[in-house]
Residue, then its C-alpha position, 0 to 999 in steps of 0.5 A: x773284643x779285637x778281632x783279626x780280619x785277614x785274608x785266607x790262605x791259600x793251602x800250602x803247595x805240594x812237593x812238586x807244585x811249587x818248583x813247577x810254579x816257580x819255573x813258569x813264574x821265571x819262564x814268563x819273565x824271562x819271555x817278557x825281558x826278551x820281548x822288550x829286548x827285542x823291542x829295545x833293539x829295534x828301535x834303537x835300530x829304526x832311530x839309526x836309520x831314520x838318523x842316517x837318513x836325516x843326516x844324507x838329506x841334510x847334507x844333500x839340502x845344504x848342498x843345494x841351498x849352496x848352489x842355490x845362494x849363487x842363484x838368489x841369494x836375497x832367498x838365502x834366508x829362506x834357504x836357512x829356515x827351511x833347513x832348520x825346520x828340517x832338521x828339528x822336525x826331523x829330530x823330534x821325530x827320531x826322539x819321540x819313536 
């Protein structure tokens, strides 16, 4: 003898339930899609300014390692590393935020 194991119903809405809980059910999400809006763009506008910042710094350390390879220019090697490692730090850090 099969026998048919479901899960009970709930009752049926009344007239005026189900549009009201249709309408919180939307408000929620569209309060939820602002919310990551928000947090999309912000972040989006922190990784600008922390680019923008990289990019002043390192233009600012390109130009004193220049002046810099007058001085010692047997360092020059340094100089470079110490640039890339700036820059890909600093870009790691602007992608992972």
């Amino acid at each position: 003898m099969p026998t048919d194991i479901t899960a009970p119903q709930d009752p049926a809405p009344t007239a005026g339930q189900r549009p009201r809980t249709l309408a919180r059910a939307r408000r929620r999400d569209l309060a939820a899609l602002e919310a990551r809006t928000e947090l999309a763009h912000a972040t989006d506008q922190a990784r600008a300014l922390l680019a923008a910042s990289a990019m002043h710094n390192l233009a600012a350390l390109g130009a004193l390692a220049d002046q810099l390879y007058q001085v010692t220019p047997t360092a020059a090697p340094y100089y470079d590393a110490i640039i890339h490692t700036y820059a890909a730090t600093a870009a790691r850090t602007i992608t992972t935020l």
